[in-house]
N, C-alpha and C positions, 0 to 999 in steps of 0.2 A: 320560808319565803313570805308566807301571809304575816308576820311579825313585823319581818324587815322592811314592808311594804305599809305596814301600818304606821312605824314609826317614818317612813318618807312621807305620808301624809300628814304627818304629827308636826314635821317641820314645816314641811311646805304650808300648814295651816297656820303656824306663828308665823312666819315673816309677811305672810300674806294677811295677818291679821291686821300686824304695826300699818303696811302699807295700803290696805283699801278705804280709800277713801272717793266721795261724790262730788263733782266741781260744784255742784248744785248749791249757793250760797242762800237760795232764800229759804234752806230746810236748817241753817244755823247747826248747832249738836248733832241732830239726825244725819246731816249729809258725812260727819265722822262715823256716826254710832250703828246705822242701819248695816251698811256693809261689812262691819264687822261683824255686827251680828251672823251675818249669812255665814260667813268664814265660820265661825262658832259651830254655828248649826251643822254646816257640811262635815267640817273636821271630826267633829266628832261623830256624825253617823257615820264616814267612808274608813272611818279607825276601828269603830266599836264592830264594823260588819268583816272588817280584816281580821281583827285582834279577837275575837270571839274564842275561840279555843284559847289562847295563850287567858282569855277573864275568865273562863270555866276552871280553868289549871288552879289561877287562884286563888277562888274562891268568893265566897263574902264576911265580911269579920260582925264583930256586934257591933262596931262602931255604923259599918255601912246601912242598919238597922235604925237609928238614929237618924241619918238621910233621909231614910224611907218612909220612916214620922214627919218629918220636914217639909218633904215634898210633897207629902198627900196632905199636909194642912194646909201648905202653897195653891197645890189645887183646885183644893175647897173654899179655898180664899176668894180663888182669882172668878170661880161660878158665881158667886154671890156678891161680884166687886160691881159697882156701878159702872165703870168704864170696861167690859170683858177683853174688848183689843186690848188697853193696856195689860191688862190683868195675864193673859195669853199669854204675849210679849215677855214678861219679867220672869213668869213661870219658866217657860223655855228656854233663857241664857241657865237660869238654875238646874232644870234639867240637864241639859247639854254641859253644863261644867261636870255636875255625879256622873255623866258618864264619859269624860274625859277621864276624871278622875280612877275610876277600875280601867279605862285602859292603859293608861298609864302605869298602874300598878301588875296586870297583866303582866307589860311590858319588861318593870323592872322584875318578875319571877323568871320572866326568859333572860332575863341579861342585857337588857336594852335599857336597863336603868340612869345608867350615866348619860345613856344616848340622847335620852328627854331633856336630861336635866341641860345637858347643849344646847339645845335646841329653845327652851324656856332662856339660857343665858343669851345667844344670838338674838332672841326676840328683845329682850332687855339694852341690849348693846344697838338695838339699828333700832331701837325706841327713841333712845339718847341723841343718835347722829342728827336721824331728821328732828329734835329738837333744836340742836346746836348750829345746823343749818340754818334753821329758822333765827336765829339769834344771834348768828354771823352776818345776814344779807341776803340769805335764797328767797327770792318773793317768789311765791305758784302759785296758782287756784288751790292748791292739795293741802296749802296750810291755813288757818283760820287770823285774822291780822289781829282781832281784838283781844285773843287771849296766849300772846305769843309770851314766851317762844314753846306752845304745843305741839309741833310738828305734825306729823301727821293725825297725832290723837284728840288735836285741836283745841286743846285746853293745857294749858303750862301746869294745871295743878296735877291731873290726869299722868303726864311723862312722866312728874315728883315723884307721885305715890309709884310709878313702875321701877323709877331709880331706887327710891327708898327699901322693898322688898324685892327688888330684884339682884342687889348688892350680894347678898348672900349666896344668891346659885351663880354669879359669876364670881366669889371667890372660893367657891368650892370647888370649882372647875379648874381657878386658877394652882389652887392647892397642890393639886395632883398631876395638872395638864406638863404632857410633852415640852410644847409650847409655851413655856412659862409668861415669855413675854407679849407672846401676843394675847393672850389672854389679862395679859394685869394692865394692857391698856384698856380692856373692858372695863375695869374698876376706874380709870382715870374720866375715861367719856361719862361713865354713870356721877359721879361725884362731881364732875364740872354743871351737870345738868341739872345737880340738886342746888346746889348755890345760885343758879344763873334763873333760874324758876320762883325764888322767891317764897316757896309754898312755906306755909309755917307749918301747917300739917304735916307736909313729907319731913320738914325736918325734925319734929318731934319724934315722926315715927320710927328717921332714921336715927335718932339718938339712942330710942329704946334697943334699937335692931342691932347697935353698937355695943351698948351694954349688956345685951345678954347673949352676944356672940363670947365677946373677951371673958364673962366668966363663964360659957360653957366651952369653950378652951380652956382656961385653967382648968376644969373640973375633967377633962379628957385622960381617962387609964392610958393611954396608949400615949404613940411616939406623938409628939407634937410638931409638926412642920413650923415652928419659929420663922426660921429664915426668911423663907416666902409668905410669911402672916406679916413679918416687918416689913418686906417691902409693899407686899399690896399696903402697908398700911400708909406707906411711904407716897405710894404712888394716888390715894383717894387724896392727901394732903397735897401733893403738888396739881392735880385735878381741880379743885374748890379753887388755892391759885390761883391757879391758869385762867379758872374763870373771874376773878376778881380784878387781875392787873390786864388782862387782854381786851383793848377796844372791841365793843361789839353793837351793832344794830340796834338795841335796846330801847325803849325810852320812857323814861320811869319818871313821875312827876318828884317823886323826893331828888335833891339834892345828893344824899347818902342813903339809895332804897335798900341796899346791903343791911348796913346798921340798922336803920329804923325795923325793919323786921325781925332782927337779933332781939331788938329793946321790945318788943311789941307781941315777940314769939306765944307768950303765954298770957295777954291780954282779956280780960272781958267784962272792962267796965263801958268801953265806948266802941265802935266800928262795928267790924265785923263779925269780931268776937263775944259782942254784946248783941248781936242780931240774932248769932249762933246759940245763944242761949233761950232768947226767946221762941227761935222756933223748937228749941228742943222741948220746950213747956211746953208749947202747943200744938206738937207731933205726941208727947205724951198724953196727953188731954185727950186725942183723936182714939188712942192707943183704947183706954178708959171706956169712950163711947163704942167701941168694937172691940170688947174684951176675948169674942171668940176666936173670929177668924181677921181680925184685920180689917181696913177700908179695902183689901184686896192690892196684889201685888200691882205693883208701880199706880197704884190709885192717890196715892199721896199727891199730888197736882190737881186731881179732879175734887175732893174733900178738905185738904187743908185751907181754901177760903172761908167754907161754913165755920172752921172752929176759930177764927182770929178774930181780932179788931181792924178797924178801916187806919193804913197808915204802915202794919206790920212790912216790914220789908225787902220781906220772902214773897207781895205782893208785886204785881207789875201795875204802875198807876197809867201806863200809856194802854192796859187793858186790862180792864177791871174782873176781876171774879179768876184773873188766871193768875197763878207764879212765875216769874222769873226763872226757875231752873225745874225739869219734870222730877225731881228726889230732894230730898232734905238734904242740909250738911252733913251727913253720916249714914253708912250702912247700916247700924244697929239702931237709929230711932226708923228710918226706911222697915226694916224689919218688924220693929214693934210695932210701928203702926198701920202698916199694910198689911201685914202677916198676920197678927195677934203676938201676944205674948208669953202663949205656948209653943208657935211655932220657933220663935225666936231662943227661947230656955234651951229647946231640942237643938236648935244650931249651936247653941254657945256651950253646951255638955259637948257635944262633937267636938266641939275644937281643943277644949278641955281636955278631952280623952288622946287626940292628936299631939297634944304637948309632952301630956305626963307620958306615951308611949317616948318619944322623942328625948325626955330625962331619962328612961329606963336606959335607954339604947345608949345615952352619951355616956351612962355610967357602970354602961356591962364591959368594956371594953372593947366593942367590936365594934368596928364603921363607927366611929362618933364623931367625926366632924361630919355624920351625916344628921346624926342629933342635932348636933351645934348649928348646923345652917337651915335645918328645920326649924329649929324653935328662936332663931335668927330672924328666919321670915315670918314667922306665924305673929310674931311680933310685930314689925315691922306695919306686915298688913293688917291686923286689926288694930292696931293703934292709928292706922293713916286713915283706914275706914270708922273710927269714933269722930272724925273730923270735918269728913269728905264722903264723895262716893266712889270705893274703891269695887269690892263685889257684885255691886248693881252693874257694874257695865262688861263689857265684851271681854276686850283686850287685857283685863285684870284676872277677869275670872278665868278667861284658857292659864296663863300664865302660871299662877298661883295653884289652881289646881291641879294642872301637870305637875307641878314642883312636888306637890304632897304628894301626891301618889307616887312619886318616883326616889321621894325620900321616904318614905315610910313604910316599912316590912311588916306592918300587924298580922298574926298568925289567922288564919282564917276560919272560921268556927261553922260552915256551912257551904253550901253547893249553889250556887251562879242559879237564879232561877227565872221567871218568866217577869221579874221585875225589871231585869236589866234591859229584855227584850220591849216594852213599855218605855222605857227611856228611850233606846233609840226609834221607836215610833216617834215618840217626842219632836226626838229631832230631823227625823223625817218632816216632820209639819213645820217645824221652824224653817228649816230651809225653805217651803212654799211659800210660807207666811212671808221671810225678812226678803224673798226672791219678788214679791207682789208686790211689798212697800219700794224697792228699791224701782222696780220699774213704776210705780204711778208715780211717783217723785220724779221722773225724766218726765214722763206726762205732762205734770203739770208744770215743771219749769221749759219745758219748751214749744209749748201749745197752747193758744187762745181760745181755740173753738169749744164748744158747747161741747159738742158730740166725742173729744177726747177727751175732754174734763171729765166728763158722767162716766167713761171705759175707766182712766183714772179711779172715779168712788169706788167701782163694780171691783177691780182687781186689790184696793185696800179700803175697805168701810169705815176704818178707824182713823182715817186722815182728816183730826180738823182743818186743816187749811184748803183740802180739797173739796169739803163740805160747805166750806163757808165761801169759798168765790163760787159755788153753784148756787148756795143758798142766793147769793146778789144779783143772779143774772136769769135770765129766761123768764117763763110766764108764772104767774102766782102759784098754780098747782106745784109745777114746777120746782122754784122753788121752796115752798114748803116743803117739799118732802125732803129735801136737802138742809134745812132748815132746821127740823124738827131731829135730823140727825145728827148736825151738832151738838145741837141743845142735849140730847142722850149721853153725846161723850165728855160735856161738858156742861153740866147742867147747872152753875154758877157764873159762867161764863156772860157776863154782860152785852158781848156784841151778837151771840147766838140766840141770845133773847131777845135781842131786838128786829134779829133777822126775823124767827120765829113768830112776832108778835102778828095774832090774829090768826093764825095756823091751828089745823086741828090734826 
């Protein structure tokens, strides 16, 4: 019962994920990102505190070891990061994914394996819809208008990268499912959304994901489900289709935005793809100057001004000393340089170890398109995250991590011990934490007065915007002390200097 119970929260945590969102427009990203957060955080302590005997059952492997290096260099990162809120913050979606991840795995030793892997598919498939919505004509507060068609994740690149790696567990689903057809319209919805989204990231990574599914199929001992491999293949083609010839809400300033990003895919002499390089230099560079621990997790926003030139354009020129987006274009420069480049070796051996398990398995002949759809995804999503940011956020990391743990049988080398009970402390705090940002964020967007702005700082410290309208209003004391607590979280920040100026 405490299994079957863990898995209803395992679901009810994905759909609740795709769908929480903050009408709150002047927190931009945050009003997608913080709520999900909280989903993260909850899902995985009301799982990890159900599924607790089913994660003792199964054990810890030496890969989960590797983790365990990961995240205590995470830690030690985020102590020593100049920004600690952010620092906090990033720790704890990583936390809370490793310990989705053993429940998940738990889960599939009781038999609930396929049940996840649904459950991660459904979150992928109502990813797509409220994309496609958005990209038909649904206007809400619940969608973001500038970087449509995001849907609820509020970023069209964000849905990309979930179609791109989420392709695989809806056709693994579809492979075997009862329902053959209701399921290979999952594959159609996902593939309309990669085309209609434009990412050039999602679709490299979905090309790679392509590739090394079709020959870990071929390489499969076992019977090979053809038939239904050709239709869903069938059915991702008339998907892309659908979304090229059907009128839709769109409005793209190219002529042919389709083609030019076809022709542009692999680009990086000029745009974005030339910007993307630059900051990779000087996320490196950053890397270099914090060879131990990193600038500290998600500190990349708060330090990548000190290491550029005036002009870079990962800069925002309408405010100076800040960036444009809180992460670099990629998980793995995010890691290097916020983490260090120990902690990073340590994640990227793990994934390493996760694949070559994933080859063993496709080629023992047991369960191997469970192989095939693991190292389908594993693909997928580190290839979308060298691009983007896929593992830094929410809704990627439940998804992705369930998926692992629920495809992956590593034998276990060791007994469940007070590490894992640390974790969900973890996420214990995340939920308090992402529960305080989400209420001062109604705070401040729905209150003028002084006296709920300061309740606002008191219930999230690490809110610059709620720091900086107190820094501008009330008495000098006053605001200095609001002042000088910007300037802390952002201490290149040009307007929190000026707030600040003359403050002690």
């Amino acid at each position: 019962m405490r299994e079957r119970l863990a898995l209803r929260v395992l679901q009810a945590g994905v759909i609740l994920a795709v769908l929480a969102v903050s009408p709150r427009h002047v927190f931009d990203l945050d009003r997608f990102l913080v709520p999900k957060e909280l989903v993260l955080h909850a899902t995985a302590f009301l799982s990890a505190l159900l599924a607790w005997p089913a994660m003792r059952r199964a054990g810890v492997s030496k890969s989960d070891k590797l983790l365990a290096i990961y995240l205590v260099l995470g830690l030690l990162s985020a102590l020593f990061a100049t920004n600690r809120w952010l620092g906090w913050r990033a720790f704890a979606i990583s936390a809370s994914s490793v310990l989705l991840l053993l429940v998940s795995r738990g889960l599939r030793e009781a038999g609930l394996g396929r049940a996840v892997l649904k459950a991660v598919a459904a979150g992928v498939v109502l990813a797509a819809v409220t994309s496609l919505l958005q990209a038909y004509g649904l206007q809400t507060d619940f969608f973001a208008l500038n970087r449509a068609p995001g849907g609820t994740l509020g970023n069209r690149n964000f849905v990309a990268h979930v179609a791109a790696f989420g392709i695989p567990a809806v056709v693994f689903i579809a492979l075997s499912a009862r329902r053959f057809a209701l399921a290979s319209v999952g594959v159609v919805l996902a593939s309309a959304v990669l085309v209609l989204t434009r990412s050039r990231g999602a679709w490299l990574a979905a090309a790679c994901m392509l590739a090394v599914f079709c020959i870990a199929m071929l390489l499969l001992r076992e019977a090979r489900p053809w038939k239904r491999a050709v239709v869903l293949a069938l059915c991702a083609v008339a998907g892309g289709g659908l979304a090229l010839v059907l009128p839709n809400a769109l409005h793209w300033r190219s002529e042919n935005p389709y083609l030019e990003s076809v022709k542009n895919v692999a680009s990086y002499e000029k745009g974005s793809g030339h910007g993307r390089l630059i900051q990779y230099r000087n996320s490196m560079m950053m890397a270099l100057r914090h060879p131990l621990f990193g600038a500290g997790p998600g500190n990349w926003p708060v330090e990548y001004p000190r290491h550029v030139r005036a002009g870079d354009r990962s800069l925002d020129p309408s405010d100076p000393g800040m960036t444009f987006n809180p992460w670099p274009s990629s998980d793995w420069f995010a890691f290097l340089s916020e983490r260090g480049p120990a902690a990073t070796i340590v994640l990227a051996l793990f994934f390493l170890r996760v694949a070559l398990a994933a080859f063993a398995r496709l080629r023992s002949g047991t369960d191997g398109t469970e192989g095939a759809a693991l190292l389908a995804l594993l693909a997928a999503a580190l290839v979308a995250g060298a691009f983007d940011a896929v593992l830094l956020l929410p809704l990627p990391s439940i998804l992705v991590w369930l998926a692992i743990g629920a495809l992956w049988p590593e034998m276990r080398s060791g007994e469940l011990h007070g590490a894992a009970a640390l974790l969900i402390v973890a996420a214990a705090i995340g939920v308090f934490r992402s529960g305080s940002q989400l209420a001062a964020m109604e705070i401040f967007a729905t209150h003028e007065d002084r006296a709920s702005l300061v309740r606002a700082s008191q219930l999230d410290p690490g809110n610059y915007l709620v720091q900086m309208r107190l820094a501008r209003r009330g008495k000098r004391q006053e605001r200095c002390a609001h002042a000088l607590a910007a300037r802390a979280l952002y201490p290149l920040a040009e307007a929190a200097r000026e707030a600040g100026r003359g403050c002690r």
